[in-house]
N, C-alpha and C positions, 0 to 999 in steps of 0.2 A: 594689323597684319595677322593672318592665319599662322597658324602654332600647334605642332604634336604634342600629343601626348602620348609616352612612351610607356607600355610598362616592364620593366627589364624580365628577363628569368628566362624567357621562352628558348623554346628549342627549335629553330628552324626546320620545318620537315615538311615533301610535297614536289608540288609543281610549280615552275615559273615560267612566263614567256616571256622573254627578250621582245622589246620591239625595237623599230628601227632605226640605225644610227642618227642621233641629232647631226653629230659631224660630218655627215656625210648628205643626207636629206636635205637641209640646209644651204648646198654649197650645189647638189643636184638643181633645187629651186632657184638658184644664181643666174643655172644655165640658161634653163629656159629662155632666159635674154637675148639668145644668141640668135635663136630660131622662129622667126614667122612663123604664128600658126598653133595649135592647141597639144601640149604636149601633158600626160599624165604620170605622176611617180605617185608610185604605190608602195607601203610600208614607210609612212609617214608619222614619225612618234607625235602624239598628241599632248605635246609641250609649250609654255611660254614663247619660246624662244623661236617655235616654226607658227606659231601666227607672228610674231613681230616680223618675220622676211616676206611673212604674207603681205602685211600692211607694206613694207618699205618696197616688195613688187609692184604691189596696188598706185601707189603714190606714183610708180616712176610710167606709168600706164598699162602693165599688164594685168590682166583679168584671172582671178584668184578664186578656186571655190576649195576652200577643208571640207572633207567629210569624210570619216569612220575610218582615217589613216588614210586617203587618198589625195592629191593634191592637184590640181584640172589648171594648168595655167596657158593662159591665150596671149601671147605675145605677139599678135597682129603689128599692134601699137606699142611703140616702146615711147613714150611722149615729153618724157623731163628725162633729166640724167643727174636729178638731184637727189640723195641722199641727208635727210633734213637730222641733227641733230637730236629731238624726242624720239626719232626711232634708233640711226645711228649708235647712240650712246646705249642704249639696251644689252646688246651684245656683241661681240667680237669678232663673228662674220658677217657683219655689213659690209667689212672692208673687200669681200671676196664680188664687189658687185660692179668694181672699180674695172677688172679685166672686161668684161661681159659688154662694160658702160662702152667703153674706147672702144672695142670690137664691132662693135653693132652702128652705134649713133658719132664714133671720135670723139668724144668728150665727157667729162662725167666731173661731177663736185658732191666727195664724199666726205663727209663730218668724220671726223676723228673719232673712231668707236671706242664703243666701253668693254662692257662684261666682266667678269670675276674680277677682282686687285691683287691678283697672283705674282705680281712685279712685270716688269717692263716688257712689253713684248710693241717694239715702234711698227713702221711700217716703212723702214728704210729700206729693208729686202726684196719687197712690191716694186718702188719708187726706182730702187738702182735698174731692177731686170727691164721695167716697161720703160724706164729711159733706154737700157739697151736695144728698144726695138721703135724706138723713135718715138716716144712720146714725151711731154714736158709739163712740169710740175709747180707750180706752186701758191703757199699755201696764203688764203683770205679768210681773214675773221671766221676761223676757227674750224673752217673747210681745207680740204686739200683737192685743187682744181689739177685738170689733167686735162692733155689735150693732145689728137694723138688722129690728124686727115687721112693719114693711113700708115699702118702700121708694119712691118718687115721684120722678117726673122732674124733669129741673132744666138748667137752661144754665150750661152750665161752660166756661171758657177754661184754658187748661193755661199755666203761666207756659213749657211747655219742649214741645216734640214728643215727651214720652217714648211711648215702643213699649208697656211694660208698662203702663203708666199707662194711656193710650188706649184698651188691650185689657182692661183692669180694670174701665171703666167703661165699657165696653161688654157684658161678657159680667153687668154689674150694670143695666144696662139694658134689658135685652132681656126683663127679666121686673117690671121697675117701674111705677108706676101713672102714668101719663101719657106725656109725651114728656120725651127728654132732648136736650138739643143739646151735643155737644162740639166749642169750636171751638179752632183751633191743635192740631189731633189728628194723631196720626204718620200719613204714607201710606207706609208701606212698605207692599210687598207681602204679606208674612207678616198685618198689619192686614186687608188685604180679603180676605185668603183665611180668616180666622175668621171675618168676618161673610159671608160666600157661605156657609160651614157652615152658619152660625148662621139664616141665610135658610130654608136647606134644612130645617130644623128647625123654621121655622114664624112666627121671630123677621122683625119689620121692621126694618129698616137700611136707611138712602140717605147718600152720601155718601162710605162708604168708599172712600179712597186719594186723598181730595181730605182739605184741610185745618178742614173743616166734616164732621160724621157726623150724621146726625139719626135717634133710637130711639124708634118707637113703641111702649111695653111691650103685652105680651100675659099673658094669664092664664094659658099655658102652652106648653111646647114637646115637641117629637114627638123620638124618637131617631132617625142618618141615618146614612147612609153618605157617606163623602166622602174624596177624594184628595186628601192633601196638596202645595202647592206643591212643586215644584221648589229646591233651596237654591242662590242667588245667590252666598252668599259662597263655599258649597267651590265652584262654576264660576267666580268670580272668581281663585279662590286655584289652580288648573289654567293658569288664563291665564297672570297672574302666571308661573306656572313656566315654561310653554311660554316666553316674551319671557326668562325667566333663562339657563334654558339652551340659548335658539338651536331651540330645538325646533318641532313640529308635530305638534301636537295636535288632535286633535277630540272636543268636548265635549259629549256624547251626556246629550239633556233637558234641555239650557241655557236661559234664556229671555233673550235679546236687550237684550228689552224692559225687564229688569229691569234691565240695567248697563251704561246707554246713558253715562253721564258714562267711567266706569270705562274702557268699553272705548276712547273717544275718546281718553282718557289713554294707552292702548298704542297705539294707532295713531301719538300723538303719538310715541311713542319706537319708530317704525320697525317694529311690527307689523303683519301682512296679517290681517286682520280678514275671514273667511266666514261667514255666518248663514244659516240655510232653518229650516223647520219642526223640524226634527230637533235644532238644537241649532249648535253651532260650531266653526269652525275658528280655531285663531290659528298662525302663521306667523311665528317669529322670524329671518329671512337673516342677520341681520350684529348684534352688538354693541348693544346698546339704547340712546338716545339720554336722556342725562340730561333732569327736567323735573321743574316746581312742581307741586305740591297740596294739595289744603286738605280735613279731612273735616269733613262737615255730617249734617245728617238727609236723608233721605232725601227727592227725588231724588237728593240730593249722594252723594257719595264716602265710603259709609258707614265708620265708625271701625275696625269689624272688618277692613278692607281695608290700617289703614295700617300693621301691622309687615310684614305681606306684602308688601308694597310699597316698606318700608326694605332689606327684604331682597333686592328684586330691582333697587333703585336702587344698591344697595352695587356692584356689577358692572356698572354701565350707563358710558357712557363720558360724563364733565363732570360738572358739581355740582348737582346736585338740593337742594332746599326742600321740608318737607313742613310744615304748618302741621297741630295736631292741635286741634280744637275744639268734641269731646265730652267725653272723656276724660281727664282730666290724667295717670292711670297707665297710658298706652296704651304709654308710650318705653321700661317695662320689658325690652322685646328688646335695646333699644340694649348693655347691656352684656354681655352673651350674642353680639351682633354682632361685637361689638369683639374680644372674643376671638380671633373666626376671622380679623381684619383688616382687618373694616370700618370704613372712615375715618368716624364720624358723633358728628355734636358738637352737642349739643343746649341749646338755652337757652330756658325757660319751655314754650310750645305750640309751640317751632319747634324741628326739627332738620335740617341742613347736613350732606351726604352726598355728600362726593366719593368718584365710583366709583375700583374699583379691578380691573385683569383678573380676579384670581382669589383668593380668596379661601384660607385657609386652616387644616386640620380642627384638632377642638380640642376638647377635654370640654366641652359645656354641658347648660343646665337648661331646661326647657323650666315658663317659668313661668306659662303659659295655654293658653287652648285657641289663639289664633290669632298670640301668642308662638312658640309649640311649633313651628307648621307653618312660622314665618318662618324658623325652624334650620333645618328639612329642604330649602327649598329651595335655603338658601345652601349646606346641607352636600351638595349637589347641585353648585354651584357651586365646590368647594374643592377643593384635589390634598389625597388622602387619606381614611383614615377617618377622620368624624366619630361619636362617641359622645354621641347623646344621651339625657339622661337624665329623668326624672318625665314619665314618655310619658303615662299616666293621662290629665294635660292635654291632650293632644289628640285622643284615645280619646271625649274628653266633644262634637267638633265634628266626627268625620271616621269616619264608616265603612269598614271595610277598606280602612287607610291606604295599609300596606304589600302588601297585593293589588293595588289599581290601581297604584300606584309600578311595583309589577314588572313590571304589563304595560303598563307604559310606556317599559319599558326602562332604570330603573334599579338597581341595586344594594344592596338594603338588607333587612334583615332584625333580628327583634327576639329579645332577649332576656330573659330575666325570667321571672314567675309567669306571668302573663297571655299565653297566645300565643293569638293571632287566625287561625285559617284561613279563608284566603281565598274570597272571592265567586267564582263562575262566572262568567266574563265573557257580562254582558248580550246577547242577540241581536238584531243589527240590524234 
């Protein structure tokens, strides 16, 4: 397995560009399913996780070409509606292939997906809504079969704002016979930017990114071209860095507007906060000021955000509280932190994190995708090399990790099977 090598000390300073949302790109490529014919999305992050949807495309008969962020998919032919377990199991939006599957072809047998071990996240919320619109379920060694001759709209409430969920039954409603209403539906942004596709394509949607979506099905959709959002969390997880290490950074394709709680929280802790068109600046002067939060759905302080953020409270100065109330396996970092001598003491959804100056290097694992990146900024933060190890995990959230890092000015380099050469840095 490929492994960083960290060397702490550095001062984050420069340019970065965001590329495109995994969560959102991923779930774009779902669509495709929906529509006969060659459809292209553009600003495609060049990640683990968007060839694996490639492959599990490819498998189900669509014709699939990556290149240099671009994504060419020919769904002429949709030909299986199977979802095979080695891909499946990889990551946690396979499951979004289940609406697309019953909308297109009536039927679909999707493996029970994997991705991080962040705790439980089932697939009941999917299951309940697409039985509300007539379809039926159930499961065979170790598939979950669906069957669904045609499909009708329905008024569904979500017990929870899940993201897949919401995106499941949307991408199953856009080709259902009547109208469908989801209410208590996730507004992330990644959520409106598949129904803006999905528009583009010919589908009615109103609603998205408020907590009410209303779908008038149509009889069929057109294939489109469309660019994928901008990704929040890796310009989140940039920031974040910038405020750890004292740095100044400029975050090139950031959207503001997507991490308005987020970035109030760094201002809170003594960060210079600049926004234009172009993306942002954060501005760490002095020592980061300890401080509470709590992660929620979206608008809130999204879950992805809170190891990132244990990591860069680890070194902030006073006792921060972060309350976690998505997730209950989000504190996995915690002991991976601790190693390097981060003070954090966790009890149920809350963990207690008196900072500490500096940290210190240490062999850890990187045991997810936004686990992984909390190591590298601490091991940014620490005197010494740190060695981090099952890089994979982060490989699946962050394109040419160790490229921007270095043109950012720190010190790190990887080791293993898998080496990454680096992006050209983007022109302004």
């Amino acid at each position: 397995m490929d492994r960083l090598l960290v060397t702490g000390g550095a001062r984050l300073a420069g340019t970065v560009h965001v590329s495109g949302a995994k969560n959102s790109a991923l779930k774009l490529m779902a669509a495709s399913i929906l529509a006969p014919g060659r459809s292209v999305i553009s600003n495609v992050p060049r990640i683990r996780d968007c060839d694996v949807m490639a492959e599990l495309l490819e498998h189900l008969g669509v014709s699939v070409r990556l290149s240099q962020g671009t994504a060419e998919l020919d769904a002429t032919a949709v030909d299986d509606v199977e979802a095979p377990h080695e891909l499946a199991r990889q990551m946690r939006a396979s499951i979004v292939i289940l609406g697309p599957l019953l909308a297109r072809r009536g039927r679909a047998r999707v493996a029970l997906p994997g991705g991080d071990k962040i705790g439980a996240r089932t697939v009941d919320l999917h299951v309940r809504g697409l039985e509300r619109m007539g379809a039926t379920f159930r499961s065979e060694h170790g598939y979950l079969v669906a069957e669904a001759p045609e499909l009708h709209g329905a008024s569904i409430t979500l017990d929870y704002p899940s993201v897949t969920a919401t995106e499941n039954l949307l991408l199953a409603g856009v080709l259902a016979r009547g109208t469908t209403v989801i209410d208590n539906a996730a507004r992330e942004p990644e959520v409106e930017d598949l129904a803006l596709y999905l528009t583009t394509m010919g589908a009615q949607v109103d609603g998205a990114g408020t907590s009410t979506i209303e779908i008038q099905g149509v009889d069929g959709l057109r294939p489109a071209d469309h660019t994928a959002v901008s990704d929040r969390i890796e310009a989140g997880t940039w920031a974040a860095a910038a405020v750890a290490t004292l740095g100044d950074v400029t975050i090139d394709n950031a959207r503001p507007d997507h991490l308005e709680l987020l970035l109030a929280k760094l201002i809170d802790a003594g960060a210079i906060v600049d926004s234009d068109e172009r993306g942002l600046r954060i501005r760490q002067p002095r020592r980061a000021r300890a401080m509470d939060l709590v992660t929620l759905p979206y608008p809130g302080i999204a879950t992805d955000f809170q190891p990132i953020l244990l990591a860069m409270l680890a070194v902030a100065d006073g006792t921060s509280i972060v309350t976690e109330n998505v997730f209950e396996g989000r504190f996995l970092s915690v002991g991976e932190l601790q190693r390097m001598g981060a003070d954090i003491r966790t009890q149920g959804h809350h963990a207690v994190i008196r900072g500490v100056p500096q940290l210190s290097a240490a062999p850890v694992r990187s045991l997810d995708i936004r686990a992984g990146m909390a190591l590298v900024i601490a091991s940014l933060c620490a005197d010494g090399v740190t060695e981090i190890a099952d890089v994979h995990h982060i490989d699946r959230g962050y394109e040419d990790l160790e490229g921007k890092l270095v043109r950012l000015g720190a010190d790190v380099r990887r080791e293993g099977d898998h080496v990454v050469v680096p992006d050209p840095a983007p022109a302004r």
